[in-house]
N, C-alpha and C positions, 0 to 999 in steps of 0.2 A: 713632567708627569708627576704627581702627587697621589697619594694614597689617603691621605688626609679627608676631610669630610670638604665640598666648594666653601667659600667665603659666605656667608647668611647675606642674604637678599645679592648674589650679582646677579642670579639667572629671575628673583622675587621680583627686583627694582625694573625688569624688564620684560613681565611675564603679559604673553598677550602680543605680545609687538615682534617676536622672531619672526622670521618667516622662511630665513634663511642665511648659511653660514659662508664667509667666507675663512678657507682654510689654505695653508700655506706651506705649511709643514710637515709631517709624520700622519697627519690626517687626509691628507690627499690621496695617500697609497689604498687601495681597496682593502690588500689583506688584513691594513692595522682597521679599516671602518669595520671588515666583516668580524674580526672577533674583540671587537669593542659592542659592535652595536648588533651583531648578527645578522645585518646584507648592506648596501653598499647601496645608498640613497642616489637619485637624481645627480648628474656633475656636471658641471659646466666650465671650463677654462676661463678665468679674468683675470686681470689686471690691476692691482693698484696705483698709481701713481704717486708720489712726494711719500712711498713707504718703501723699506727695503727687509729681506728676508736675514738677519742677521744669525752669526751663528753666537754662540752661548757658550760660554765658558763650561767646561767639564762637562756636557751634554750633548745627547745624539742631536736634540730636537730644536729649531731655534725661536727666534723671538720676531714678530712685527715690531718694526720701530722707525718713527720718522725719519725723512732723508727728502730734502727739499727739489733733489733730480734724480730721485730712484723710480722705480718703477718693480713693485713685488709682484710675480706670477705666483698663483693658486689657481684654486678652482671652487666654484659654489656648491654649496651642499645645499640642496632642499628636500622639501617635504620630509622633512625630522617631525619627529613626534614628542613631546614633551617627556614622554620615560625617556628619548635617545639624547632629548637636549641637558637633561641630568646627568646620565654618563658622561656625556661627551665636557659637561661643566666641570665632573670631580674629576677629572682625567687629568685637567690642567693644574700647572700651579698654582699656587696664591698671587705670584708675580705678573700673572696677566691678568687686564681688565676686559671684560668683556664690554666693547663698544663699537658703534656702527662709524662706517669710514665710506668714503664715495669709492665706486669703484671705476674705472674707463668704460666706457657706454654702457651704464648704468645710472636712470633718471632719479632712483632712491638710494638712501642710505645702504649698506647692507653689515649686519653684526658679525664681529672676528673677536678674535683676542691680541689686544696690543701688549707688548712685552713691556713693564714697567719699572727692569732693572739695567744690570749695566750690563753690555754687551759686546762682544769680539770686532775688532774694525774688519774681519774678513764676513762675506757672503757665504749664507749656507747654501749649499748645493743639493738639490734634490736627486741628480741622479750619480751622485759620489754616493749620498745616504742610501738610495737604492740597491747598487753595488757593493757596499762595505757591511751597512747595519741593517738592511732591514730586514733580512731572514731574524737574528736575532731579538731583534725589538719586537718581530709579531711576537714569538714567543714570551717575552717581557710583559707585551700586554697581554695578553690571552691568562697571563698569572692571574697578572695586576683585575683582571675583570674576574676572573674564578674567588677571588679572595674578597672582593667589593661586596 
């Protein structure tokens, strides 16, 4: 998570073409959508496959990154709106790219955020993160979006 203003043109270089997010990490949990974006869009469980949910050095949240016999669980976020796809862009750090990846029984692309640095050989776990941090992290974001 960054406070920072997003990267100029990732969400420009793409504008028109979202239509829906695949998410992985800390954005899965409802409480973090409701006070990032104030309610908690459309979900749907998928699949990545040849991507793995990594964890991240000194961080709650982890990263997408390739892994030629992994298989990443998230879930789809749709019908975002363009003011939600702005938050949900400066929310991230600089170290992810937003780009679209095939998902398992999905006929199109769909856009995520690939992690672009270097990353922990362990698997982040979503419901360790559930149990451990995320009481705390809602509150982290609900700052982080009062200060934005």
């Amino acid at each position: 998570m960054d406070s920072s203003p997003s990267p100029a043109g990732r969400l420009a270089q793409h504008a028109g073409q979202r239509h829906a997010l695949f998410v992985y990490g800390t954005l899965q949990f409802p409480e973090i959508l409701e006070v990032l974006i104030g309610r908690v869009p459309q979900r749907q469980p998928a699949t990545a496959p040849g991507w793995r949910v990594a964890t991240l050095t000194d961080r709650l949240y982890p990263g997408l990154v390739p892994a030629p016999n992994g298989l990443a669980h998230g879930t789809i976020l749709s019908g975002l709106t363009p003011a939600e796809w702005e938050i949900l862009d400066a929310f991230e750090d600089d170290e992810y790219d937003l780009r679209p990846i095939q998902l398992a029984d999905s006929t199109h692309p769909i856009w995520t955020y690939v992690w672009t640095s270097a990353v922990a050989q362990d698997d982040w776990r979503s419901q360790d993160f559930a149990t451990t941090y995320l009481t705390q992290f809602t509150v982290h974001c609900a700052e982080w979006r009062r200060n934005r």
